[in-house]
C-alpha positions in Angstrom: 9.6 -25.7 35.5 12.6 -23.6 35.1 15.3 -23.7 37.8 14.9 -20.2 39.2 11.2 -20.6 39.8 11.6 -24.2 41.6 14.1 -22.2 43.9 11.9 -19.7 44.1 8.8 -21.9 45.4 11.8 -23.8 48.0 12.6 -21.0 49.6 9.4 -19.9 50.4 8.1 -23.5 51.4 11.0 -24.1 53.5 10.0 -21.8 56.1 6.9 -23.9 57.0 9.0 -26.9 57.5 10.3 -26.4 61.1 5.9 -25.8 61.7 5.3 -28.8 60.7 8.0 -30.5 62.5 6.9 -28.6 65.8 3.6 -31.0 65.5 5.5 -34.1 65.5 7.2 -32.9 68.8 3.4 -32.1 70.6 2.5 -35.7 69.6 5.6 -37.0 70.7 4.9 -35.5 74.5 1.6 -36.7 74.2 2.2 -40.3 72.9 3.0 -41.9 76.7 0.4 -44.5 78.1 -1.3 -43.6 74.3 0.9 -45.7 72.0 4.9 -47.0 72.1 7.2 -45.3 70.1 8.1 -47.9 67.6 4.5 -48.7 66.9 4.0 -45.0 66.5 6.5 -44.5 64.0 5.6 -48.0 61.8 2.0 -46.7 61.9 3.3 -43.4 60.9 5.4 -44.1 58.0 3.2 -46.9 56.7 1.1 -45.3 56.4 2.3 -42.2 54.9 4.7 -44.8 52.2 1.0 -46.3 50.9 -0.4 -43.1 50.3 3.1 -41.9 48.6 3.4 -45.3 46.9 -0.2 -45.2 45.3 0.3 -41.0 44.2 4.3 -42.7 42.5 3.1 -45.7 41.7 4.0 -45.0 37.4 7.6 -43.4 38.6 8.4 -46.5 40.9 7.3 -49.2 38.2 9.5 -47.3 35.6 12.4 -47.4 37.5 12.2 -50.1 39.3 15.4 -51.5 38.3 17.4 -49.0 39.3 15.3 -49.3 42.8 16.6 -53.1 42.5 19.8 -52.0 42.1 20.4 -49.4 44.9 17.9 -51.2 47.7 20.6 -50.6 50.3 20.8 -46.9 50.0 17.0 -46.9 50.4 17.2 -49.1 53.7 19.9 -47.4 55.1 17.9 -43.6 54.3 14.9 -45.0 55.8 17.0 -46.3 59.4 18.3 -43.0 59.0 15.0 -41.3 58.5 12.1 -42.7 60.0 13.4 -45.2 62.1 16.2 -43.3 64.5 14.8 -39.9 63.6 11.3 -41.7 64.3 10.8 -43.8 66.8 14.2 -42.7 68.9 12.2 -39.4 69.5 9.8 -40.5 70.5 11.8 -42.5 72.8 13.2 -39.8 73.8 10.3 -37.1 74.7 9.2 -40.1 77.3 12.1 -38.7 79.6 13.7 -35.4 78.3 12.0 -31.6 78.4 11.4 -29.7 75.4 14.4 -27.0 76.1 16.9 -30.3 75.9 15.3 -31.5 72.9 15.3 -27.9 71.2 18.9 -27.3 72.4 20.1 -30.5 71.3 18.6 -30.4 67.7 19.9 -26.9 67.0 23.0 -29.0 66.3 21.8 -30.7 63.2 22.3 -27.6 61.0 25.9 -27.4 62.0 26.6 -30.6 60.9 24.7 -31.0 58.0 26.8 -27.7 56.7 30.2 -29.1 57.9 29.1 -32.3 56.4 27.5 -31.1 53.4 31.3 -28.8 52.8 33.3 -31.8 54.1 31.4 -35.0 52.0 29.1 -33.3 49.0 31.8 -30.3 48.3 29.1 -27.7 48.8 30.4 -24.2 49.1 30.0 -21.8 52.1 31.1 -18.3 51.8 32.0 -16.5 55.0 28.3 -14.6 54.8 26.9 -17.9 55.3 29.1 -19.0 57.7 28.4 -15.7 59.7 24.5 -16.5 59.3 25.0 -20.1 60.8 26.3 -18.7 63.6 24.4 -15.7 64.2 20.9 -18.0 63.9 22.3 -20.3 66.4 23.0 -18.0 69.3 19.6 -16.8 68.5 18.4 -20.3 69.1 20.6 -20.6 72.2 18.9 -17.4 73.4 15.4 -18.7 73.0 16.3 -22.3 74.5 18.0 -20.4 77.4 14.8 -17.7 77.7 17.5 -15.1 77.7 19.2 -16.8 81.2 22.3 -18.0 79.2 23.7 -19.2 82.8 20.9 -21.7 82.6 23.0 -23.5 79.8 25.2 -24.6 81.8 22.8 -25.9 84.2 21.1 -28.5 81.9 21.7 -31.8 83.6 21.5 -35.0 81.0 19.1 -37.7 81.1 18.9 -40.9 78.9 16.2 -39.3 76.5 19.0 -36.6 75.4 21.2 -39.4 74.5 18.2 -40.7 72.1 17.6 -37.0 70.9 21.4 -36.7 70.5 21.3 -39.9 67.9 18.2 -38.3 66.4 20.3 -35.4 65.6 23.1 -37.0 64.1 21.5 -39.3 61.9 19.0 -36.6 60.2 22.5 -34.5 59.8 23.6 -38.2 57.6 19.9 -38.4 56.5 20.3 -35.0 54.6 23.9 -35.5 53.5 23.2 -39.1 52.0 20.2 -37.9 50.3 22.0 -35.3 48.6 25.2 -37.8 47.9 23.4 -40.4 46.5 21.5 -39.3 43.2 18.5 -40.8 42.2 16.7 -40.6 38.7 13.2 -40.9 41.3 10.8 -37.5 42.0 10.9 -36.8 45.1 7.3 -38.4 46.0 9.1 -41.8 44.6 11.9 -41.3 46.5 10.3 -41.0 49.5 7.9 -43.5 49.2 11.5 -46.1 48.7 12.6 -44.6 52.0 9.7 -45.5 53.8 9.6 -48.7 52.8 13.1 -49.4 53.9 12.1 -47.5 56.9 9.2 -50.1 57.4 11.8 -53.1 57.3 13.8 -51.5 59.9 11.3 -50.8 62.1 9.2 -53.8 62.0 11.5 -55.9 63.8 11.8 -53.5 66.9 7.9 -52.7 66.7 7.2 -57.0 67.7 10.4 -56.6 70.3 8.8 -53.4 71.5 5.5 -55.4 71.8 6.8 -58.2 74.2 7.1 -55.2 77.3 5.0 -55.6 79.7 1.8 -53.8 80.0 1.3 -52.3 76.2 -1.1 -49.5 76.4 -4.4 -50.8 74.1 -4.6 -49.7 71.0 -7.5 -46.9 70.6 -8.9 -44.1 68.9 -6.4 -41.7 70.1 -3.7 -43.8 69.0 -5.0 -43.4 65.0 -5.3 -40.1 64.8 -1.7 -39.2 66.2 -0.5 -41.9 63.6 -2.7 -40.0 60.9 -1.5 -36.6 62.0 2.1 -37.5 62.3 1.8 -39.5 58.9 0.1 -36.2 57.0 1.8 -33.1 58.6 5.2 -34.0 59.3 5.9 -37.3 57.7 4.5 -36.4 54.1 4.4 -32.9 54.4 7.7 -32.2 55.9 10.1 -34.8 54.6 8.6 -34.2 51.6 9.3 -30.1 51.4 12.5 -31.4 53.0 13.7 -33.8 50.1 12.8 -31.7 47.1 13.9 -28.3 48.4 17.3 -30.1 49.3 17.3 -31.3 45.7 17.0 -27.4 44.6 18.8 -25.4 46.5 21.4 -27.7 48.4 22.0 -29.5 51.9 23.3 -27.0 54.0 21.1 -24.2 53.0 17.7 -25.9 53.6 19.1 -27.4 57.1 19.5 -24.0 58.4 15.9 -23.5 58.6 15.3 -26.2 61.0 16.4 -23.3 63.6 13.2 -21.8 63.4 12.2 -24.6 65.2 11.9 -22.6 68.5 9.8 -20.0 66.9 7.6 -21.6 65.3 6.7 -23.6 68.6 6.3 -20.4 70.8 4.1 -19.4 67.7 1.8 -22.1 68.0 1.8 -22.5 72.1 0.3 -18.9 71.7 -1.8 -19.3 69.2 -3.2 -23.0 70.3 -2.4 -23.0 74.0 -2.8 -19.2 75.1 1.1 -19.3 76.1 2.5 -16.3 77.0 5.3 -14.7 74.2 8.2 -12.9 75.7 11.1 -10.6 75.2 13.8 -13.5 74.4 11.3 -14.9 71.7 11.8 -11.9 69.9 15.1 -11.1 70.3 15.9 -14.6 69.4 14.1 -14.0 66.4 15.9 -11.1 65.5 18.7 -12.8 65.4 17.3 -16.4 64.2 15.7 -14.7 60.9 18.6 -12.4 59.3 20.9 -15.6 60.2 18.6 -17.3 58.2 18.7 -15.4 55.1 22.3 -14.8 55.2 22.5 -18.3 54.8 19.6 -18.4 51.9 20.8 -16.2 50.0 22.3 -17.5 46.9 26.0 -16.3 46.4 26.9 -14.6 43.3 29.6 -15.7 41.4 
């Protein structure tokens, strides 16, 4: 497919990224006295790396030498990916609120473009430095429901802390992605990085299963594992890693700031929430940051 229409089809798909992620969240609030975290998360991406691995099978058997010889980088991405950026948020959701988590994750696109400048010598022009900015006080905005002196009156709680390392390690999970190549498609490459998300999380899943009163596995249990496995584990980081591969680290990360949109979207549409003033005037400003950002320079 020629390069202009792969960029084309990224920068439309991207915008449903940050929808998909917002289910991932709701099942993350939901999870207590259902399922632990870590057994959430090795449910999850097991089973979302044997669907992927059975779809790749032909690309992973062709180069499974080069697999061989870069299993690290696959382990590492997946601790990275599904285990810290996994099972960490859901650790997480146990004991923060939503406005910490949202406020603390609107970091990520910040340092996935300093760090996509600073380590894969991307370039930024001041228009998309101006758009990174403008979408994240539009983020602030929504997180603060247009009371920006509530911002100052977040008070910090262990789950933050986990939500903090969540952030930071998808800002390295995009960055190393980019950094290191791989001659894989994207459904390969994703399918290595859950299965060196699987080693990392095994060990902590059998620790995790030693606490005291584990809630019983049930019904309820297997169909968040599905959903989190099909929406935002396959759908998601899948969009994620090929659109990266298109059109850069820094420009897809900006979209995760629709974040807070796309979850007022859906508490209206699902839940009959309420929409208000600050959702739109965050989007006003979330949106045109956005596409500042998009928008491919010319030379």
């Amino acid at each position: 497919m020629p390069i202009k229409n792969q960029e084309k089809i990224a920068g439309f798909l991207i915008w449903w990224i940050p929808a998909m992620w917002s289910v991932n969240y709701w099942v993350a609030k939901n999870a207590l006295g259902i399922i632990d975290p870590h057994l959430l998360a090795l449910g999850r991406w097991a089973l979302a790396g044997s669907i992927l691995v059975l779809i790749s099978r032909h690309d992973i058997w062709q180069h499974r030498h080069h697999i061989q010889s870069v299993w690290h980088q696959y382990v590492v991405l997946g601790a990275l990916g599904m285990l810290i950026c996994g099972a960490w948020v859901y650790l997480g959701a146990r004991t923060t609120t939503a406005v910490n988590i949202s406020l603390i994750y609107a970091v990520s696109p910040v340092l996935i473009a300093v760090s996509s400048v600073w380590v894969l010598k991307e370039r930024m022009v001041a228009r998309q430095v101006l758009g990174v900015v403008i979408a994240l006080v539009g983020v602030l905005h929504v997180v603060a429901k247009g009371q920006w002196f509530t911002l100052a009156q977040v008070e910090w709680v262990m789950g933050d802390f986990w939500i903090l390392s969540a952030a930071c390690s998808w800002s390295a999970y995009a960055v190393l992605q980019k950094k290191w190549t791989s001659p894989l498609g994207s459904t390969a490459r994703l399918a290595c990085m859950c299965m060196g998300g699987i080693l990392t999380l095994i060990p902590f899943t059998l620790w995790e299963l030693t606490w005291p009163n584990p809630p019983p596995f049930s019904w309820t249990a297997l169909v968040m594992i599905v959903i989190v496995a099909l929406i935002p584990g396959i759908g998601a980081y899948g969009i994620y890693g090929w659109s990266q591969k298109v059109l850069g680290a820094s420009r897809v990360s900006v979209t995760l700031y629709l974040s807070p949109l796309w979850g007022a979207f859906i508490a209206w549409v699902a839940l009959n929430e309420s929409l208000y003033a600050y959702h739109l005037i965050g989007a006003f400003l979330i949106l045109p940051g956005v596409a500042l950002v998009m928008r491919k320079s010319t030379p």
